[in-house]
N, C-alpha and C positions, 0 to 999 in steps of 0.2 A: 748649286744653291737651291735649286728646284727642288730637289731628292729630300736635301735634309729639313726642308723647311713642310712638305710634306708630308713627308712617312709616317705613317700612323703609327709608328713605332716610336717617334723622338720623343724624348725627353727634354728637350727644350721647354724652358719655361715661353707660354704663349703670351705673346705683347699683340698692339694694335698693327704693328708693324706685319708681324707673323698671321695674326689674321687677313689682314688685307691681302697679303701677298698670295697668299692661300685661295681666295676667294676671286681674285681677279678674272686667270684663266675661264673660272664657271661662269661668272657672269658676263665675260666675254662671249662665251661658248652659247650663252642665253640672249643676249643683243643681238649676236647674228642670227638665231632664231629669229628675232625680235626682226630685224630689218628686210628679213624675206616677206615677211606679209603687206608692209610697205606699198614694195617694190610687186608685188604682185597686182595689188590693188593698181599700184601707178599706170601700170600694163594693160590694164583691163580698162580703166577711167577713158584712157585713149583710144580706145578700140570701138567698134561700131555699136550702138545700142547700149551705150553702156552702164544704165541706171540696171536693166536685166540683168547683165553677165555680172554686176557687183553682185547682185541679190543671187542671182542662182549661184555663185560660187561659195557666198557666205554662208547659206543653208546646206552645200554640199561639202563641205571644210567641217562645218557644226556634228553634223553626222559622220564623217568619219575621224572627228575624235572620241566621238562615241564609242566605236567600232574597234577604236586603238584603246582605249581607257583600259583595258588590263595589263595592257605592258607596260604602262608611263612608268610606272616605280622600279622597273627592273634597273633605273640607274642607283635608287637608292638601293635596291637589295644585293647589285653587285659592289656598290660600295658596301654595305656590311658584311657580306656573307663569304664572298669569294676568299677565304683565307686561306685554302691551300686546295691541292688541284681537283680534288675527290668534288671537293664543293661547287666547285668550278664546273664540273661537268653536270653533278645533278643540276645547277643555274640553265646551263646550256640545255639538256634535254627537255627542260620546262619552256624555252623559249622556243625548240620544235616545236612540239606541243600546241604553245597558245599560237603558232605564227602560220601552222595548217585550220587551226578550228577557225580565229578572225578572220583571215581570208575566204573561208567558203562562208563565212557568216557575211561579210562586205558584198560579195558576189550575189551568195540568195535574195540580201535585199535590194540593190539595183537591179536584179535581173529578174525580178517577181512583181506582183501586185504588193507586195508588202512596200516598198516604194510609196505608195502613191496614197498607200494608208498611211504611212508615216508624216508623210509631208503636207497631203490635201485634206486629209481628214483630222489627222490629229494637231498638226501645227498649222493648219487654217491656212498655207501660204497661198497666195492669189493663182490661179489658174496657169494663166500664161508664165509662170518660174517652176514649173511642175517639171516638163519636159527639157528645159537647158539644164535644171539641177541636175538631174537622173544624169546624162550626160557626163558632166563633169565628176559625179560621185563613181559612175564607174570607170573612168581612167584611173583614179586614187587608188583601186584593188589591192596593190602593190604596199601603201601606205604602213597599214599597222606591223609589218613582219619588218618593212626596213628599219623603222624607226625602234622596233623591240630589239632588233641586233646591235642596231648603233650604241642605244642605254645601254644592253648589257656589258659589253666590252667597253665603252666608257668609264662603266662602274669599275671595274678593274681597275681600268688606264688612273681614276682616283684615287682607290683605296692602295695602288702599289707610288704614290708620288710620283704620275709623270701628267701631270696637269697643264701642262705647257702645250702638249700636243692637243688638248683637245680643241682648242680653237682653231688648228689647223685643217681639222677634221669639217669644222662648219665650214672654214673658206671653200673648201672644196664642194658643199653642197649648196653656198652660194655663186661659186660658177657655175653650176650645172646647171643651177634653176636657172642665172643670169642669162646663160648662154640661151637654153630655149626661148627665156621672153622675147631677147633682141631676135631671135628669127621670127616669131611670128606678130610683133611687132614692124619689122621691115615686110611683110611679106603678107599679113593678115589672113594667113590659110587657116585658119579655124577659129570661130566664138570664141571672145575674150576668156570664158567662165571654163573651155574644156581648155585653152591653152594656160592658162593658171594651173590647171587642173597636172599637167603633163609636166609643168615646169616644177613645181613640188616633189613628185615623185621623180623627177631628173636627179632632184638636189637629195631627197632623203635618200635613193639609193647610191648614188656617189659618196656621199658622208658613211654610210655603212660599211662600203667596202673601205676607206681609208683610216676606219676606227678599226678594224679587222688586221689594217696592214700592222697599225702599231703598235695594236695588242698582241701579236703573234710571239714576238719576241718579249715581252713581259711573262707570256703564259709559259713560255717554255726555259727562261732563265731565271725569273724571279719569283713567280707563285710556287710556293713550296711544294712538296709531295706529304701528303699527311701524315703527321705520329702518333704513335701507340695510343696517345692519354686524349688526340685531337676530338673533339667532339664530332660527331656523323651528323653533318646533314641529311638524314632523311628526309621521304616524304611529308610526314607528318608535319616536321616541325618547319620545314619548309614552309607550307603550305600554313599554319597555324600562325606564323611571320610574315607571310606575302598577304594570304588572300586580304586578312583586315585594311594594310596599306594598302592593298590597290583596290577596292571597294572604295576609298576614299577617290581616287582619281574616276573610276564607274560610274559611280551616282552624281560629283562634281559635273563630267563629260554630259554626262544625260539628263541632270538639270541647264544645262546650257541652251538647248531650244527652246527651254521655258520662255527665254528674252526674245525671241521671234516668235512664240507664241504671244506673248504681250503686246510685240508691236505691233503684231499685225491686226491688234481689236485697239489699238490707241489711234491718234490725232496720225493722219498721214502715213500710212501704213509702207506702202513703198518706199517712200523717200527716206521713212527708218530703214527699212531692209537695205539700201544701197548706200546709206551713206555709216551704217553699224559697224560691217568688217573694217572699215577704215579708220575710225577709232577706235576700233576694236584692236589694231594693228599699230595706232599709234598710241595708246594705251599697254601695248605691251612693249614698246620699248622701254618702258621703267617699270613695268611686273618682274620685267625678264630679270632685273639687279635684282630684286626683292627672291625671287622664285629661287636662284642658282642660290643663296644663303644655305638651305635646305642642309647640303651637303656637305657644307661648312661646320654646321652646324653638328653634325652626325659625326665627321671626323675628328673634332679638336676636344669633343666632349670623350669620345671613346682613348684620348692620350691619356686625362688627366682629370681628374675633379677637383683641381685648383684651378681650371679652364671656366671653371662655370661664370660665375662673375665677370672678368672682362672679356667674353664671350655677349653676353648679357648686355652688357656697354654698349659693347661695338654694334649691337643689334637697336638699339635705341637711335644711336646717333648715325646710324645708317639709314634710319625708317625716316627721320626728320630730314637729311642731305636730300634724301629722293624724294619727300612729298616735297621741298623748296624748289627742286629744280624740278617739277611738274606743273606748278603753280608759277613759276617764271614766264616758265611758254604757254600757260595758260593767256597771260592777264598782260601778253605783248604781244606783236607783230607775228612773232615765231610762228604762233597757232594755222593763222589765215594762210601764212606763205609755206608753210606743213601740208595740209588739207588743199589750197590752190595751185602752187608751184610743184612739191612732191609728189601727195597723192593723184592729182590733176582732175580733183572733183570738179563739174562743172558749179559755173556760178549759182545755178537753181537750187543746187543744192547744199551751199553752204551757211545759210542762214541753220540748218539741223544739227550743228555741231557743235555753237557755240557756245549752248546753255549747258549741255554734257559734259563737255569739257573739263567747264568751270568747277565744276565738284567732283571730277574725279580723280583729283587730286588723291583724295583719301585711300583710292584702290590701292595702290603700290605702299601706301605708309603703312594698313592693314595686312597688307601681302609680310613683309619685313618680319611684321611680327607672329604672322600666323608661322613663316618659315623659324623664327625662333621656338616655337612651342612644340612646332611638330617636328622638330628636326631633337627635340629635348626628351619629348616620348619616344621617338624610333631609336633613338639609344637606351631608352630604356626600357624596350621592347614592348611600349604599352601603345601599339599599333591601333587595338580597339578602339581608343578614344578619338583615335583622328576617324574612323570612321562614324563615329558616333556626333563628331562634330563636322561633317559633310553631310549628314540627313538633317541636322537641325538646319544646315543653309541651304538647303534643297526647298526645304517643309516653308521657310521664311520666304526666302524666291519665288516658291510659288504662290504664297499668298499675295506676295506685291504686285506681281506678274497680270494676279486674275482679279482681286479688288481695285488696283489700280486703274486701270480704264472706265470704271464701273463708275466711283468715288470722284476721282479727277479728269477734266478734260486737257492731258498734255501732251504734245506730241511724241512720238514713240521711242526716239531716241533718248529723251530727257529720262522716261519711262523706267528705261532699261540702265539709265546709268542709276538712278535713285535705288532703283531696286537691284543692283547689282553692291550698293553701297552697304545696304538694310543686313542683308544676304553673308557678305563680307563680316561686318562687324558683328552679325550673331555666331559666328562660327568662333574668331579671333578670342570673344568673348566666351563660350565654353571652352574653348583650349586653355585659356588661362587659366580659366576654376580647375580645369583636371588637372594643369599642371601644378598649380601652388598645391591642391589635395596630394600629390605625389609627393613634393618635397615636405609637404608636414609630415606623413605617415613616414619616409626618410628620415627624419630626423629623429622622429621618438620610436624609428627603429634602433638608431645610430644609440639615443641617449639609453635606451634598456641594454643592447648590448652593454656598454658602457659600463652601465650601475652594475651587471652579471660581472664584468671582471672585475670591478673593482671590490666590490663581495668576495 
């Protein structure tokens, strides 16, 4: 049921039924994302000193997404691209490539002064989180090459219909993270911020190799050999379809310290920093439905363009499901026993979450739709735009980021969620103008054709 409900090949006319079903596995595959960072923070909250080890891990997590930010889209591009095996390998020799350069690039900068400008001079972080960061940012080393293998063979495991295993793929990277916390939780052998740091890369590299197992036999049974008329993936156009997409995730990743830049010149500067990743992590348990759409989106449009419309739908009334059930646990009990009982924030610091919380709601209902728009261009190969609308929320972020503390006296957390809101809906909001511009210039291409035959 899997197969045919899948294959980007079916002919099936698409219902809400066939969407969902479609969508589930990913946004499963995105929750368990979603619930390692939790569980990380929970680990850390418990562990000795632990307003520092929040802060130093959340600043060394922020920077090596940074670090990873040109892989992120290798799942969207092996979802489009890998169509027979020629392509498949140019994909793979690309992900050589970026998975030797971001490693000696992750390394140069925890093992140099470039560190210490990064984080003491330019993100202003307080002294004393300089040294645990560093730390933890260099066990991660390892980071951006897992995580590029795991998308790329993902991307396959999508575009061939076997979507079911991917979530089998995250179990396995949340027992590996699981398994290191419980040890040095029972055993306390190393700072909360570098055992976070080990349990991450436990999990991403375990989920790598078991996206590799189940790719194996995909690649060699079901990804075709290419034919005569196939189009070549070469470099060029490779590279003319990636770089724009993933410039979108680059600039995204490295406007992201702007929000620890901000906090740390607003109201309470620390007790932002430690108490951010944590909603920052429970915040992305409803990014993560909103994010995995993406893909959804890229494959059901590429079936059919009778797809567009209840495609469209189901993107609506998924954006309102998720902002209702965000706002649920905002405005009950949920929140406090999330934040107290889960993440095991101490009591001093829960009064920092409250007000964040409460409005960010919007992020995930934003998210939903920005996944509709861009998931609308990446089939329609108008990549640029998503990059185009990642520097307008870069350019917006940083303004709130640096006038905010200026203008308003609020505390840091509030800070970063308003301005993460601002940020959000400037982006959401040029993708939609690029997008409706798209389908007008479609259609009075569609209606000239048209009048030509009909002449």
């Amino acid at each position: 049921m899997n197969r045919s409900l899948n294959s980007p090949n079916s002919t099936n006319p698409v219902t809400p039924t066939v969407i969902f079903l479609f969508w589930v596995p990913l946004a499963l595959m995105w929750l368990m994302m979603a619930i390692e960072q939790p569980a990380l923070a929970a680990v850390v909250a418990r562990l000795p000193d632990e307003t520092v080890n929040l802060a130093a891990f959340g600043i060394a997590f922020s920077l090596a997404l940074v670090v990873e930010s040109p892989i992120i889209q290798l799942l969207t591009a092996g979802t489009a691209l890998a169509g027979d095996r020629r392509r498949y390998r140019t994909l793979l020799r690309f992900m050589h490539l970026l998975a030797v350069v971001l490693t000696a690039l992750h390394l140069l900068i925890a093992l140099t002064p470039l560190f210490e400008f990064i984080v003491r001079t330019l993100l202003t972080v307080p002294e004393h989180l300089v040294e645990p960061s560093r730390r933890a940012f260099l066990l991660m080393a390892p980071f951006a090459a897992a995580v590029g293998y795991r998308r790329l063979w993902q991307g396959v495991l999508i575009r061939y219909g076997h979507t079911a295993v991917i979530p089998v793929t995250m179990i396995v990277r949340l027992v590996g993270s699981g398994g290191v916390l419980i040890w040095g939780l029972v055993t306390a052998a190393v700072p909360g911020a570098s055992l976070a740091a080990i349990a991450l890369i436990a999990g991403v590299v375990g989920s790598a190799i078991a996206s590799w197992i189940f790719c194996r036999p995909v690649l060699s049974r079901e990804v075709p050999e290419p034919g005569p008329d196939d189009e070549v993936l070469d470099r060029r156009s490779l590279l003319s379809f990636y770089v724009p997409l993933s410039l979108t995730s680059i600039i995204f990743l490295c406007a992201q310290p702007l929000l620890t830049f901000g906090m740390s010149r607003a109201q309470f500067p620390v007790q932002a920093l430690a108490v951010w990743p944590v909603i920052n992590g429970y915040l992305f348990l409803f990014n993560s439905l909103a994010l995995s759409y993406q893909e959804t989106v890229v494959a059901l449009l590429a079936r059919s363009r009778e797809n567009y419309g209840p495609v469209r739908r189901f993107t609506w009334h998924l954006a309102a499901a998720i902002g209702v059930l965000f706002l649920i646990t905002a405005v009950t009990p949920l929140s406090e026993m999330w934040f107290r009982t889960v993440s095991g924030l101490p009591a001093v610091l829960l009064p920092f979450t409250a007000a964040p919380v409460m409005i960010l709601f919007l992020v995930p209902m934003l998210a939903t739709a920005k996944s509709w728009f861009r998931g609308k261009l990446v089939h329609e190969r108008r990549t640029g735009a998503l990059a185009s609308a990642v520097v307008l929320h870069s350019i917006v972020l940083f303004l709130c980021v640096w006038l905010g503390p200026i203008l308003f006296d609020v505390p840091g957390a509030l800070l970063a969620a308003i301005s993460l809101i601002v940020a959000l809906a400037a982006e959401a909001g040029f993708l939609w103008r690029r997008s409706v511009v798209t389908a007008v210039r479609e259609a009075e291409r569609c209606a000239t054709a048209g009048s030509v035959s009909t002449g």
